[in-house]
C-alpha positions in Angstrom: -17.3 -13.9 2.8 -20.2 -11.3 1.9 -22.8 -10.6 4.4 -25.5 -12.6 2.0 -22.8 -15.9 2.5 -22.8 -15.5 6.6 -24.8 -18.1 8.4 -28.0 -17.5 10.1 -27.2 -18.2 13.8 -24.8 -20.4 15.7 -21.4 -18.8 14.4 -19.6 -16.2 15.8 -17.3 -15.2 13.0 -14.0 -16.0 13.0 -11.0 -13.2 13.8 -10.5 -12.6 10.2 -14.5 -11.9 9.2 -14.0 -9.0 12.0 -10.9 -7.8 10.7 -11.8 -7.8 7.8 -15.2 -6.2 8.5 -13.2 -3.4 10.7 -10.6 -3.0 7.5 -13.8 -2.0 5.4 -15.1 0.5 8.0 -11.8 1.7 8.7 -11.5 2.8 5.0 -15.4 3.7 3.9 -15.8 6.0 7.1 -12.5 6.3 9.9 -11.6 4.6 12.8 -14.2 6.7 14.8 -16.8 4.5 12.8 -14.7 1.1 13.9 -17.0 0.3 17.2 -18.0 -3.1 18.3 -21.7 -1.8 17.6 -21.2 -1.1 14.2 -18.9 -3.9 13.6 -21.6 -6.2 14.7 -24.8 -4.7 13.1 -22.6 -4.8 9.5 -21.8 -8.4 10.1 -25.2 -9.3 12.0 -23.5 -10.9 14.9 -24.2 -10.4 18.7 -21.6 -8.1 20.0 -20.5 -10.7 22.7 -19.1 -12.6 19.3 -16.4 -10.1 19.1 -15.0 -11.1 22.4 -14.1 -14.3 20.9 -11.4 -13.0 18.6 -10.5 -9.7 20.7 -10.1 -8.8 24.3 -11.7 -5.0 23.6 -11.7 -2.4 20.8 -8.0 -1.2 21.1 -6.5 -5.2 20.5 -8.7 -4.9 17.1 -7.1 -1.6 16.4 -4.0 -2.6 17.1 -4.4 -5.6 14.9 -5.6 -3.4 11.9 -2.1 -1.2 12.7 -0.3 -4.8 12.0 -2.3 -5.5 9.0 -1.6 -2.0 7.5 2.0 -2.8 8.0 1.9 -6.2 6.6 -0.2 -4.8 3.7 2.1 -1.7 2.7 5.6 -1.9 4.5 6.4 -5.6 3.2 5.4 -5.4 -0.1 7.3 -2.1 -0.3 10.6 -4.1 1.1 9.9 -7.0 -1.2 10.1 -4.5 -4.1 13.5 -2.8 -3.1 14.8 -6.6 -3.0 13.1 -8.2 -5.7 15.8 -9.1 -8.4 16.6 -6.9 -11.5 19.2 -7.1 -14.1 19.3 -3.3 -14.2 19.0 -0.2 -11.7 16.2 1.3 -14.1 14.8 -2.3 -13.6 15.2 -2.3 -9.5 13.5 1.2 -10.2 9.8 -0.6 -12.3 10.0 -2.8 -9.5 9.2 -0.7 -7.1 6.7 1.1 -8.9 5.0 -1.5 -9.8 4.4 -2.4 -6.4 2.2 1.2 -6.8 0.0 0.2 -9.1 -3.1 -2.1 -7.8 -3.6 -2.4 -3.7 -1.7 -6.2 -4.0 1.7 -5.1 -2.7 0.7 -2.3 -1.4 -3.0 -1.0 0.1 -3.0 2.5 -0.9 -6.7 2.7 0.2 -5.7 1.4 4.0 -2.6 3.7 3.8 -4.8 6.8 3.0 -7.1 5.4 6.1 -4.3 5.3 8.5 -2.8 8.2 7.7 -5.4 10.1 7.8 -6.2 8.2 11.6 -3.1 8.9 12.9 -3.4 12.8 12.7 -5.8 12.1 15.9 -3.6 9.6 17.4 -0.2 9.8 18.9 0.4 6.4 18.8 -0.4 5.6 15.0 1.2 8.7 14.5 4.4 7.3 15.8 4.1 3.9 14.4 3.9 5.5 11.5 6.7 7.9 11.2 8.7 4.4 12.4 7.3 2.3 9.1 8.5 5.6 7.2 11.7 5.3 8.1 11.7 1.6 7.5 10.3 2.0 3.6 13.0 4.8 2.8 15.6 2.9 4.5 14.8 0.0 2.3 14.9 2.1 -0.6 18.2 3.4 0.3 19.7 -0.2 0.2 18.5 -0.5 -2.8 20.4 2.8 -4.4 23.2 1.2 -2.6 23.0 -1.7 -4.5 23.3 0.4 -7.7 26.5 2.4 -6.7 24.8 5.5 -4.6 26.0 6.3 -1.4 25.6 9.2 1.3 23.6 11.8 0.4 22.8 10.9 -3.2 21.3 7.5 -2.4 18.9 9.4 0.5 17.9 12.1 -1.5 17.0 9.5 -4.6 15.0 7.3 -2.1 13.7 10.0 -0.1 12.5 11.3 -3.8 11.0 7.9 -4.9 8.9 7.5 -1.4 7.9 11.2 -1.0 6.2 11.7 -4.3 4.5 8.0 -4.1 3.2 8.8 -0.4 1.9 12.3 -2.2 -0.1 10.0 -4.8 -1.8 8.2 -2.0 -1.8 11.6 0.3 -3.5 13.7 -2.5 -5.8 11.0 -3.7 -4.5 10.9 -7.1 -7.0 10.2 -9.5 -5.5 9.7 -13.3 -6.1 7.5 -16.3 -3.7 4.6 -16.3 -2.4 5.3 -19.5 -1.7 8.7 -18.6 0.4 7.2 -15.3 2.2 4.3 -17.7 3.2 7.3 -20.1 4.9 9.2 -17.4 6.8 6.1 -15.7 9.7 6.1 -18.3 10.4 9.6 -16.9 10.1 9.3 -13.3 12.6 5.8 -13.8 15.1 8.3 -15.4 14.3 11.0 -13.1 14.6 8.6 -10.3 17.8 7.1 -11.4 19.7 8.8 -14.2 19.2 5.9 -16.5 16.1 5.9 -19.0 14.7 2.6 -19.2 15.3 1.0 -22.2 11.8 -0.3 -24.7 12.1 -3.8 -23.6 12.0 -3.2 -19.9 9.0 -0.9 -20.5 7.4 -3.7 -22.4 7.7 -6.0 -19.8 6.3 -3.8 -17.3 3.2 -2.9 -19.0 2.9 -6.6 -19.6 2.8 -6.8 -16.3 -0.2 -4.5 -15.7 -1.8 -6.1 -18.6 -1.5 -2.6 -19.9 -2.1 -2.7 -23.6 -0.5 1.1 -25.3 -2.5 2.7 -28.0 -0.4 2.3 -31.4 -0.7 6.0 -33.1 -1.2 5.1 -37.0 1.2 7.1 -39.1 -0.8 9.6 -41.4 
């Protein structure tokens, strides 16, 4: 709902309007700028409205922790099990997952990373959801015939240099990310990825390649 769409008087928002609201903030300026003040003012509600939805300013942070890890962690998971006839397949999978904030909010990841370098708790809730992704991504190199060392330094690989997109605010043309995926799938797994698969994906994306006449 955009601020022009919110009603006059009478409403107190509802628990998503704040989160959502608090989401925005926490991303545009830090959690230092996620008050109950500013929350209200940007949604032009009476600060006692807030109390409907949350008990106090830590329960909304706390629920913006939960909706970071619904927003990243799951789709990350959902990636590493989503079905592929091939391990260079299982691969485009998760990296599509990459590509848009659907699967996964790189915008709120940036947010609460950056947050939990002043807070011990995020900090450690986030070192928990790391595990959690890389484990995933192990399974997944175990599902393709790596084991011990190989399928943690493979994962550990994949997650690291994703995390260092988001980390380093990454700003490229797509087609200059599209062009390099073939080589991080075979860098990634050992196996390039064969046209069709490649095809698919950019399908996908609704990623349209530029066809080089011949001279």
């Amino acid at each position: 709902m955009s601020k022009g769409e919110l009603p006059e008087s009478g409403w107190r928002g509802s628990r998503e309007v704040w989160l959502e609201a608090a989401h925005d903030l926490l991303i545009d300026s830090g959690v230092e700028s996620v008050t109950i003040q500013s929350l209200s003012k940007r949604l032009k509600l009476a600060r006692t409205s807030f109390y409907w939805h949350f008990v106090d300013r830590q329960s909304l942070l706390t629920a913006l922790a939960d909706r970071w890890a619904s927003r990243t962690s799951d789709g990350l998971i959902a990636a590493c099990k989503a079905f592929a006839e091939t391990e260079s397949e299982a691969m485009l999978n998760v990296i599509s997952c990459f590509l848009g904030d659907k699967a996964f909010d790189s915008a709120l990841e940036f947010a609460i990373r950056s947050w939990a370098q002043s807070d011990p708790q995020i900090m450690a809730r986030l070192h928990h959801e790391d595990q959690v992704r890389i484990e995933a991504l192990v399974q997944m190199f175990h599902r393709w015939g790596h084991s011990g060392v190989d399928a943690e330094t493979r994962a550990r690989t994949v997650y690291l240099a994703q995390i260092g997109y988001i980390s380093m605010r990454v700003q490229e043309p797509l087609a200059v990310r599209m062009s390099r995926i073939p080589s991080y799938v075979q860098i990634y797994t050992g196996i390039a990825p064969p046209a069709r698969e490649i095809a698919r994906f950019h399908a996908q994306h609704d990623f349209l390649p530029e066809v080089t006449e011949p001279r």
